[in-house]
C-alpha positions, 0 to 999 in steps of 0.5 A: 837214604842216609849214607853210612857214616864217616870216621876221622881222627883228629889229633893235638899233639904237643912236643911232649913225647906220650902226652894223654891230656890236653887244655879244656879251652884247645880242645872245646876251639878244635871241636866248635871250629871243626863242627862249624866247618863241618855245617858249612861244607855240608851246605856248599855240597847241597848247593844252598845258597850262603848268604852274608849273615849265614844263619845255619838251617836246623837241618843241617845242623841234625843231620851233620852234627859231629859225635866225638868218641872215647879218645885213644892212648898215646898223644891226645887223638879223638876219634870223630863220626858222621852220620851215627846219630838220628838222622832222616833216613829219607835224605841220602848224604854222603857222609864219607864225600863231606870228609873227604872235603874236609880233609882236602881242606886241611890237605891245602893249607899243609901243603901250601897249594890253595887251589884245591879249595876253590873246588870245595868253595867256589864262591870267594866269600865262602871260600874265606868263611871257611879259612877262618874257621880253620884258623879258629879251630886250630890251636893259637900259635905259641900254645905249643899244639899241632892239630891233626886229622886223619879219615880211614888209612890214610896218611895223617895231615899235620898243621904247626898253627905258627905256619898255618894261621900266617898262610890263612892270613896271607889269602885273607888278604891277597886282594887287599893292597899289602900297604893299605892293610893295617892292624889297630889296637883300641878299646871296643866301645861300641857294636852296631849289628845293623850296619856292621861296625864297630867302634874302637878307641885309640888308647894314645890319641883316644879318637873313636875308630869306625870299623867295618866288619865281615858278618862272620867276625860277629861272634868275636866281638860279642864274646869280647864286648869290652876290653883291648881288641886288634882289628885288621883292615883297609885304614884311613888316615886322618890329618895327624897319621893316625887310622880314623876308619877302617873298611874290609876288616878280616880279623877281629880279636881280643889283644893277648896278652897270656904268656908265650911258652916256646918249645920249638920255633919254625923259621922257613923249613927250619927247626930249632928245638929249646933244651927248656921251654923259652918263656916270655910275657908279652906287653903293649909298647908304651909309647904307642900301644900298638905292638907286642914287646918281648925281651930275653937279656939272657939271648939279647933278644928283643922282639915286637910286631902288631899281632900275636902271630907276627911276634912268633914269627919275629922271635923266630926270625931272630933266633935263626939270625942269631944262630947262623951268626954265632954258632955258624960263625968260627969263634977265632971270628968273634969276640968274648962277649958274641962267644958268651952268647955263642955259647948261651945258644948251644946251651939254649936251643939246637936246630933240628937238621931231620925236621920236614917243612910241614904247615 
């Protein structure tokens, strides 16, 4: 028989004190994210075997198909139910034990500590399915949301997506060389399902690049069928130094390009909050077209890196050098234009000392 259902919050808060709405395109990524890992839990924990093109049985998707609830006031929190839709009372499904995973997922990668994991996912492949899932649902690092989830009384479990989706990447990529992982940026020209590959054009030296994908990047790329993409995998270089062809690709995404609206930047277990939202509008570098650009005059801050996720990290590198280098430093030590800028900072953002270090 079924098992009675199992309630969770989920939560997205911004550094908005009382917010009560949230973008429509956060929110749909959150729900779809958290409903396919949801599927994919519930499929390792029957002991179904997952194979490389997962195709999700149409039980399973009826029987741990999520329902979202009316949302509760305050910050934007929805609360989430198992097992309160028809379902075949003939099967027992511990719906409580499926987020009880759920959440020792989330719990991992808050913490850091990843071995709890293989105990939710034995298998690898699985077990990185399932990273990139979360990494999916979780709002885009500099969005300025955080997503949490919390089941019954228990504390809520808080991912800052700047933290969270480089940890993801960090494990994606543990088995691959750090210096033969190479992130590309080309035109999507061409898609073989069969052979599961994409081909990609250099926008400088406009050779063709074969890409060979995970199954799961599938979806990626068939909502991205033309424009800029970023992938991410094991290179090959040709005679000239450019990439020809790339194996083991763990990331496929379109190139962003949409403005970055920072309110707090996190760099280690520091904090440093903007008096107003620092706002920056990457572009592509000109020469080669390979790694996001921004710039602040005003900060003298110019920051770039291959993907979206590595450029927060660099403008967040930056202001943290900055600070302990002007504001940290007595002014009888600097000269009148640091002291400017010494003084753009202290007007500028301020580092939260209370901040705990969460993922």
């Amino acid at each position: 028989m079924a098992g009675p259902e199992a309630i969770a919050t989920i939560r997205l808060t911004n550094d908005e004190d009382g917010t009560h709405e949230v973008p429509a395109d956060v929110l749909a990524r959150t729900l779809s994210g958290l409903q396919q890992l949801v599927y994919l839990i519930a499929t390792t924990q029957e002991n179904r075997r997952i194979r490389d093109r997962f195709r999700l049985p149409q039980e399973i998707q009826q029987r741990y198909s999520l329902s979202c609830r009316v949302p509760q006031s305050g910050s934007y929190a929805m609360p989430i139910a198992l097992g309160s839709g028809d379902v075949d009372s003939s099967l027992f499904t511990n719906y409580s034990d499926l987020l009880s995973r759920t959440e020792m997922l989330f719990s991992s990668i808050q913490t850091g500590q990843l071995d709890p994991l293989f105990d939710v996912f034995p298998d690898e492949k699985v077990r990185n399915r399932a990273l990139r899932e979360v990494r999916k649902l979780l709002p885009k690092p500099g969005e300025g949301w955080r997503f949490g989830f919390q089941r019954d009384d228990h504390p809520e479990i808080l991912l800052i997506p700047d933290n969270a989706v480089p940890l993801i990447d960090r494990e994606l990529a543990q088995d691959t060389p750090e210096n033969t992982v190479m992130t590309v940026t080309g035109e999507l020209i061409r898609i073989d399902f069969d052979r599961r590959t994409v081909v990609l054009r250099h926008p400088v030296t406009h050779k063709e690049i074969e890409c060979v994908y995970v199954d799961e990047l599938e979806e990626t790329m068939i909502e991205n069928r033309r424009g800029m993409i970023q992938a991410t995998g094991r290179f090959t270089l040709d005679d000239e130094g450019y990439p020809n062809k790339l194996t083991d690709v763990t990331q496929l995404e379109p190139v962003d390009l949409s403005p970055i609206s920072l309110k707090i930047a996190h760099w280690n277990d520091r904090e440093f909050r903007f008096r107003q939202p620092l706002t920056f509008n990457p572009s592509l570098d000109e020469e080669s077209q390979q790694f996001y650009v921004v710039e602040d005059p005003v900060l003298t801050l110019l920051a770039y890196a291959q993907t979206r996720e590595q450029l927060l990290q660099e403008i967040s590198e930056q202001i943290a050098f900055m600070w302990d280098a002007y504001v940290g430093s007595s002014e009888d030590e600097l000269t009148p234009d640091a002291l400017r800028l010494r003084q753009k900072l202290i007007e500028t953002v301020s580092e939260n000392r209370n901040a705990t270090s969460k993922v």
